[in-house]
C-alpha positions in Angstrom: 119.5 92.2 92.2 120.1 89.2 94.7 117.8 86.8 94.4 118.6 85.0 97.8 116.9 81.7 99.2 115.6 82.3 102.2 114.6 79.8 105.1 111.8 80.4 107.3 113.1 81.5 110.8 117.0 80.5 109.7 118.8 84.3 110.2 122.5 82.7 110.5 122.2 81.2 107.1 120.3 83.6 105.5 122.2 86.2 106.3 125.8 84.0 105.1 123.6 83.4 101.9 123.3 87.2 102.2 127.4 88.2 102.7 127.9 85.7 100.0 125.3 87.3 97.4 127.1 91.0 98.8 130.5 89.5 97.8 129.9 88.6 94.4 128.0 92.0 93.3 131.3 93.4 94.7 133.2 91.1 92.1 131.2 92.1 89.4 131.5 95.5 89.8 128.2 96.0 90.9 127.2 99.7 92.6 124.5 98.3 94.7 123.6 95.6 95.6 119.2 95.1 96.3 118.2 92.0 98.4 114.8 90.6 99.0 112.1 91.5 102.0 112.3 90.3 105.8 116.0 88.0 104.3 116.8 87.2 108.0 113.4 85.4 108.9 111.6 85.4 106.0 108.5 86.8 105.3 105.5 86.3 107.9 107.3 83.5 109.3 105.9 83.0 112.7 109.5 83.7 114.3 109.2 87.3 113.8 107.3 87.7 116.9 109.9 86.8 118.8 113.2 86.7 117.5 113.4 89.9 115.3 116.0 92.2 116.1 116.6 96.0 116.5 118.0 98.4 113.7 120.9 98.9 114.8 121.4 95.4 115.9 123.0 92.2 115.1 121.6 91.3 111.7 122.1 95.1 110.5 125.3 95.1 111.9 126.3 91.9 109.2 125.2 93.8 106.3 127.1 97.6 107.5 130.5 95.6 107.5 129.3 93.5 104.4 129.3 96.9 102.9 132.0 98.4 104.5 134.3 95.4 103.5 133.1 95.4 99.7 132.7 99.4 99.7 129.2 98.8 97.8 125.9 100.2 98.5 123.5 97.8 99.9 119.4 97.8 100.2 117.6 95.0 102.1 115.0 94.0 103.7 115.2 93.0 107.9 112.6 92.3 110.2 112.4 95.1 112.6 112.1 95.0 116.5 110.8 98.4 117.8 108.7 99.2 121.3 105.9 100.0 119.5 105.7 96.6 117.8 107.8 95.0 115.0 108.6 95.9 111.6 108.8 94.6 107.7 111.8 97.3 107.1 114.2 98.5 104.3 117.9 99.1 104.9 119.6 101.6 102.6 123.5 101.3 103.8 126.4 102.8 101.9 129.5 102.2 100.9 131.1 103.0 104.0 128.3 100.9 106.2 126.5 103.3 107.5 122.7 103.6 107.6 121.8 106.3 105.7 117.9 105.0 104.9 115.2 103.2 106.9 111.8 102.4 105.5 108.9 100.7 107.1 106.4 98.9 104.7 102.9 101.0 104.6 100.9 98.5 101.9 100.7 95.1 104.4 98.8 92.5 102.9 96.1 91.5 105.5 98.0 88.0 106.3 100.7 89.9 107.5 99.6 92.5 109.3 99.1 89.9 112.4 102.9 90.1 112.3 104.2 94.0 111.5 102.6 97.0 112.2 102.2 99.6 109.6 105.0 101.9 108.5 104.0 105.9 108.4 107.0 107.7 106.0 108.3 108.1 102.8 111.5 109.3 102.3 114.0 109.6 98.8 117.6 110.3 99.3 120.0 112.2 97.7 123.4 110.0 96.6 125.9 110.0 94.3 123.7 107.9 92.0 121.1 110.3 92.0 117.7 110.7 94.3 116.7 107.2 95.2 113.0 106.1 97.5 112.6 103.2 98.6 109.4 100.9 99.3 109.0 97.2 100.0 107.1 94.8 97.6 102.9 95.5 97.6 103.7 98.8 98.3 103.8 98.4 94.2 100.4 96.6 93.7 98.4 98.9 91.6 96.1 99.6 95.1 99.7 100.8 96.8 100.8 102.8 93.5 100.2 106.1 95.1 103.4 105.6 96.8 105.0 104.9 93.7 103.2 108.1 92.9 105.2 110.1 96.0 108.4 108.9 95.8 108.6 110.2 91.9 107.0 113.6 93.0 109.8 113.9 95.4 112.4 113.3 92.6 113.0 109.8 92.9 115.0 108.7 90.0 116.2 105.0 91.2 113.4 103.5 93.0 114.6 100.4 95.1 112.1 97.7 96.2 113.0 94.8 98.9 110.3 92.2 97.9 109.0 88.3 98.7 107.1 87.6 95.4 104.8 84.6 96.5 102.7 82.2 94.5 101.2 78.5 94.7 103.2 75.6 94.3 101.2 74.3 91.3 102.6 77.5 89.4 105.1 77.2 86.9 106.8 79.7 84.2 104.3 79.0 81.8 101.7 80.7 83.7 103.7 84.0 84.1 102.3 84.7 87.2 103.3 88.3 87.7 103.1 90.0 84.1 99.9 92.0 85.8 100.6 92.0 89.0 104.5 93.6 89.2 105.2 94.7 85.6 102.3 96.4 84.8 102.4 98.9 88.1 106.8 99.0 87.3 105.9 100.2 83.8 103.6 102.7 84.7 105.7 104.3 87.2 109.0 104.0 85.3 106.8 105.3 81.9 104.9 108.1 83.4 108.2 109.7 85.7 111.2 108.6 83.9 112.6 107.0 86.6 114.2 103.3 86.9 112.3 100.7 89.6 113.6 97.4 90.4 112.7 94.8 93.0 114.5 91.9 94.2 112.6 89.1 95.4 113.6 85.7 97.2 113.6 82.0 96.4 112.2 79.0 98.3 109.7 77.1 99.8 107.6 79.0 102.5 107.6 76.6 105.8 105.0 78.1 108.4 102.9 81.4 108.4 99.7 82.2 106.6 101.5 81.3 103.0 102.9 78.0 103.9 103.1 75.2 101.3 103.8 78.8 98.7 106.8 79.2 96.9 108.8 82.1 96.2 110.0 82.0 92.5 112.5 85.1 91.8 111.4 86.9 89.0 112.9 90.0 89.8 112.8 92.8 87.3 114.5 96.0 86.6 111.9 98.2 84.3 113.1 102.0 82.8 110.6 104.1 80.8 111.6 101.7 77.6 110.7 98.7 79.4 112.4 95.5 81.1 116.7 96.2 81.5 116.7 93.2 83.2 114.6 90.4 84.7 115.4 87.3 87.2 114.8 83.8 86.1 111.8 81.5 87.6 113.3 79.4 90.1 112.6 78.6 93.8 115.5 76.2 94.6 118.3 78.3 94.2 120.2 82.3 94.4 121.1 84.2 91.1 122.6 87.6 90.6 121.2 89.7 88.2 122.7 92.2 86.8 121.1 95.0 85.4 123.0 97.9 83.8 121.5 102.0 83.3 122.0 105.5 83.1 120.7 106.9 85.9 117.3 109.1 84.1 117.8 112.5 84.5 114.6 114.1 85.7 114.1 117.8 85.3 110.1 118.3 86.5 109.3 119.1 90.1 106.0 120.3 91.6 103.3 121.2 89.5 105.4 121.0 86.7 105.2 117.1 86.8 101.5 117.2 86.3 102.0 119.5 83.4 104.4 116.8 81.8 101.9 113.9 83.0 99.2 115.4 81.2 101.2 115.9 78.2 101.6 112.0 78.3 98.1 111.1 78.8 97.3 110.7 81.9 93.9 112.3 83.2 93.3 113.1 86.9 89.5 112.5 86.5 86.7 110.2 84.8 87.2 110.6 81.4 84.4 112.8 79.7 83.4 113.9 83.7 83.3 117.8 84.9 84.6 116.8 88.2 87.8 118.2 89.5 90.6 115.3 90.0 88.0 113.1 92.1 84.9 110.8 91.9 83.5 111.4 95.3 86.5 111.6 97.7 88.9 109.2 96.0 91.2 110.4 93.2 90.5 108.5 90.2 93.8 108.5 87.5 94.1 106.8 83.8 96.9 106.0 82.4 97.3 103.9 78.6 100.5 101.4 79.1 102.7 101.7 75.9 103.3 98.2 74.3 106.4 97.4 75.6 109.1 94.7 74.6 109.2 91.5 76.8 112.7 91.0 75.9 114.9 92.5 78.6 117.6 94.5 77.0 120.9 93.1 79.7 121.2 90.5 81.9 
């Protein structure tokens, strides 16, 4: 997980922050390598508009020989130039730099959604690591879950998340802003499918857009069905590499058979005590008790 400072509207040196981050998960051994959302502009910097770039294009084209050169797997997050508008887009390159996954972010937050348009498929892939989805940052807030939800009923075992974690600059550690907000939705998801989730997300100060004056504090985390492998330290002012280290979860359930296994854990696809059949009007209502789970990550 490469926790990368990004600059607002600064591609050339995010991207060498980027090819240097690539470089040292290479040295480490590292199988892949996951960097933050939108790491060549930033997130909903007002450059986007103008200056993103196509996929396949020149900032794509940095990170296909980054992995080529290193012969590591590489997710990341671009900002995407399409005729139909731009993109907040996930890379999946492997080791021999070639596309093999693009995803466009579904879950925008309303500030942003002046600046990408919305992304319209889901998609896991089968490598050598196993089946892995990918989806970008909110697309994890419990309100986005449900594609969580899809990516494990179509046998997701890695899930790989590109993310720009964002709070106010009056925030410190102490206030461990995203216990709630990120860990809660990983664990369910990693608990309930038996699948591993990690996000990356970037460091820095946030200079123009609707978030200026916000910081971006790292954090990342790495969360399997036993709770936190791994989990980025709170800091805005500089990269880190964290490593996290798993066996891949072998996941034998597909179809109906995962809401069998689901049940058997718990989880209800109705109002508890109601006789109606999986929903409460039109909108599927789903419970699901957290385990207590260790803060202590267990590698780092």
């Amino acid at each position: 997980m490469g926790q990368l400072l990004v600059e607002g509207g600064e591609p050339a040196r995010n991207l060498q922050r980027a090819q240097r981050m690539i470089a040292l998960a290479a040295e480490k051994k590292c199988q892949i390598v996951l960097l933050p959302e939108c790491l060549d502009l930033a997130w909903t910097h007002p450059s986007a508009k103008e200056e993103a770039q196509s996929i396949p294009g020149p900032y794509s084209d940095i990170l296909c020989e980054e992995a080529r050169k290193h012969g590591i797997y590489i997710c990341a997050g671009l900002t995407e130039k399409q005729q139909s508008g731009v993109y907040n887009t996930a890379l999946f390159i492997d080791d021999k730099g070639e596309i093999i996954l693009k995803y466009q972010k579904i879950n925008l937050l309303v500030v942003e959604q002046d600046f990408y348009q919305v992304g319209q498929t889901l998609n896991v892939l089968d490598t050598p690591f196993g089946k892995v989805g990918i989806n970008i940052c909110a697309d994890n807030y419990m309100d986005g879950i449900h594609m969580g939800h899809t990516l494990a009923r179509m046998g997701a075992q890695i899930i790989l998340s590109p993310s720009s974690w964002t709070v106010d600059y009056s925030k410190t550690e102490k206030d461990d802003p995203y216990g709630d907000k990120w860990l809660k939705p990983y664990t369910i998801l990693a608990q309930l499918y038996n699948l591993v989730i990690l996000g990356t997300t970037s460091v820095g100060v946030i200079v123009g857009g609707p978030y200026e004056g916000k910081k971006m504090i790292g954090c990342s985390l790495a969360v399997g069905k036993e709770g936190l492998i791994a989990q980025g330290q709170f800091n805005e002012f500089t990269g880190d590499l964290v490593v996290a280290e798993f066996d891949v979860p072998q996941r034998k359930e597909k179809g109906t058979a995962i809401s069998d296994m689901l049940l058997k854990k718990g989880y209800q696809f109705s109002l508890p005590g109601s006789s109606t059949d999986q929903t409460l009007g039109d909108t599927p209502v789903h419970y699901f008790t957290l385990k207590k789970e260790s803060s202590t990550p267990k590698k780092n």
